[in-house]
C-alpha positions, -999 to +999 in steps of 0.1 A: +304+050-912+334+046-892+363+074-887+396+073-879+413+103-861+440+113-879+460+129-850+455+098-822+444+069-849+417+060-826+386+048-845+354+063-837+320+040-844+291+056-850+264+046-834+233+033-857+201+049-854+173+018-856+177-009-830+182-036-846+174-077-835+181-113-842+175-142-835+202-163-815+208-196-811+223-209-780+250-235-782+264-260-757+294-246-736+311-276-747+309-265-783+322-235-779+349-246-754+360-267-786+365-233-807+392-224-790+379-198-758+369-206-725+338-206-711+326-208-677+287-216-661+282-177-660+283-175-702+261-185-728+271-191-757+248-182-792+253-178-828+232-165-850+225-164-894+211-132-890+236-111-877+261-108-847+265-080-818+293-061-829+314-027-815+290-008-790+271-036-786+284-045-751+257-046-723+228-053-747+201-076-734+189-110-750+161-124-739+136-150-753+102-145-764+063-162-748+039-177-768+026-139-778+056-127-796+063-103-764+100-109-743+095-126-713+126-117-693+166-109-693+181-139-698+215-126-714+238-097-715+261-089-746+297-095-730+318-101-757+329-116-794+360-139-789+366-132-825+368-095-826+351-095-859+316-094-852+306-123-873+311-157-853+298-167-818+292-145-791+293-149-757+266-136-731+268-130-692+238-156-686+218-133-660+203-160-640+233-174-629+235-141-607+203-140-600+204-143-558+237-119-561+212-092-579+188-100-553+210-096-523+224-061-538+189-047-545+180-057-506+209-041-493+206-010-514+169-007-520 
């Protein structure tokens, strides 16, 4: 349950206590370029009938799954809704795209 402060009226989420999952489906940039946001190589673009990311969902991972049910690797990372509702598409920082960037940091710090 949500709570609003009565002295500041800044709403405070609460913060569920299951993980939860769904399954995505990844569109074309060029669909989503036609609902109205823009998109650039470093986004992927998913929907979803199960459910949407939503407030304090930022920074989650998506990844896909192998033949054995089991993830296989971070493809995705919950960026933002261009809605603001939570229900709607859903754009993801698409993790390979930075890929040799990652790389380069974890050689120069690691």
């Amino acid at each position: 349950m949500n709570e609003i402060d009565p002295l500041t009226n800044v709403t405070t989420y609460k913060l569920p206590e299951v993980l939860k999952e769904v399954k995505l489906y990844e569109s074309t940039n060029e669909t989503c370029k036609n609902e109205s946001f823009t998109l650039y190589d470093s986004y992927i673009c998913v929907n979803s009938t199960d459910g949407d990311p939503c407030y304090g969902d930022s920074g989650g991972p998506m990844y896909p799954f192998g033949p054995d049910d089991k993830p296989m690797c971070l493809y995705g990372v919950v960026s933002y809704s261009p809605e603001g509702n939570c229900n709607g598409w859903t754009v993801y920082t698409r993790v390979p795209y930075f890929r040799h960037w990652i790389q380069q940091k974890m050689d120069e710090n690691y």
